[in-house]
C-alpha positions, 0 to 999 in steps of 0.5 A: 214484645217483651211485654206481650211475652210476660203477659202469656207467663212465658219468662216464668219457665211454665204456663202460669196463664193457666195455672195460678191463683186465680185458676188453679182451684178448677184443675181437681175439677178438670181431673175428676171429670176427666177420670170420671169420662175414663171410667164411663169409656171402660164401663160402657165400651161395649154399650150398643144402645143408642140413646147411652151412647148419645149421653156418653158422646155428650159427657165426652163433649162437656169433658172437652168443653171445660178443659177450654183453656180459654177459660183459665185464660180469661180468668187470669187476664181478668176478662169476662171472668164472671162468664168463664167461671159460669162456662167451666160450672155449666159444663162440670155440672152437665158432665156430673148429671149425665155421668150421674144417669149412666151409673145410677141407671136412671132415666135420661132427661132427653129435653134436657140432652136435646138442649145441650146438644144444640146449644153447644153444637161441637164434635159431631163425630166424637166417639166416647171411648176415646176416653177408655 
């Protein structure tokens, strides 16, 4: 038992699973994308066109999806680090493309939207502005 509990980092008196030397450059990652979905909530609250709130939804979901902390986890434990890595870079750079639409107004890549929403298919019934 005692090693399973030095395992999780909980003798350390905080959560070094998830915050270590092995992780801690994805955190500003995390922070940016975070006050990045806060901002698009503010902006676009009000936004009645349903293909925006369709990408809003999206960028709300891959906010989520990075935050994983399954991610910092394996990265720690040393287990299939390599697809966690990827996994935290999808997501950060899917968020960062649609967050890049919204604000420079540009046309959406709905092949592309499509394909993130089927491929990571979670939160049906997520609402944006819970980030505003």
């Amino acid at each position: 038992m005692h090693h399973l509990v030095a395992q999780v980092g909980a003798l350390t008196g905080y959560s070094e699973v998830w915050l270590n030397s092995s992780n801690d450059y994805v955190h500003k990652h995390l922070h940016y994308i975070g006050d990045k979905m806060v901002e698009l909530a503010n902006k676009f609250y009000n936004e009645t066109d349903e293909l925006k709130i369709r990408v809003l939804n999206q960028c709300a979901r891959e906010v989520l999806l990075a935050q994983s902390s399954d991610w910092l986890f394996i990265i720690t434990n040393g287990t299939m680090v390599d697809y966690a890595k990827k996994r935290i870079k999808e997501h950060v750079g899917r968020f960062s493309r649609f967050y890049n639409e919204l604000i420079n107004d540009k046309e959406f890549d709905l092949t592309f939207l499509d394909f993130v929403e089927k491929q990571d298919c979670v939160f049906d019934d997520i609402d944006f502005r819970i980030y505003s």
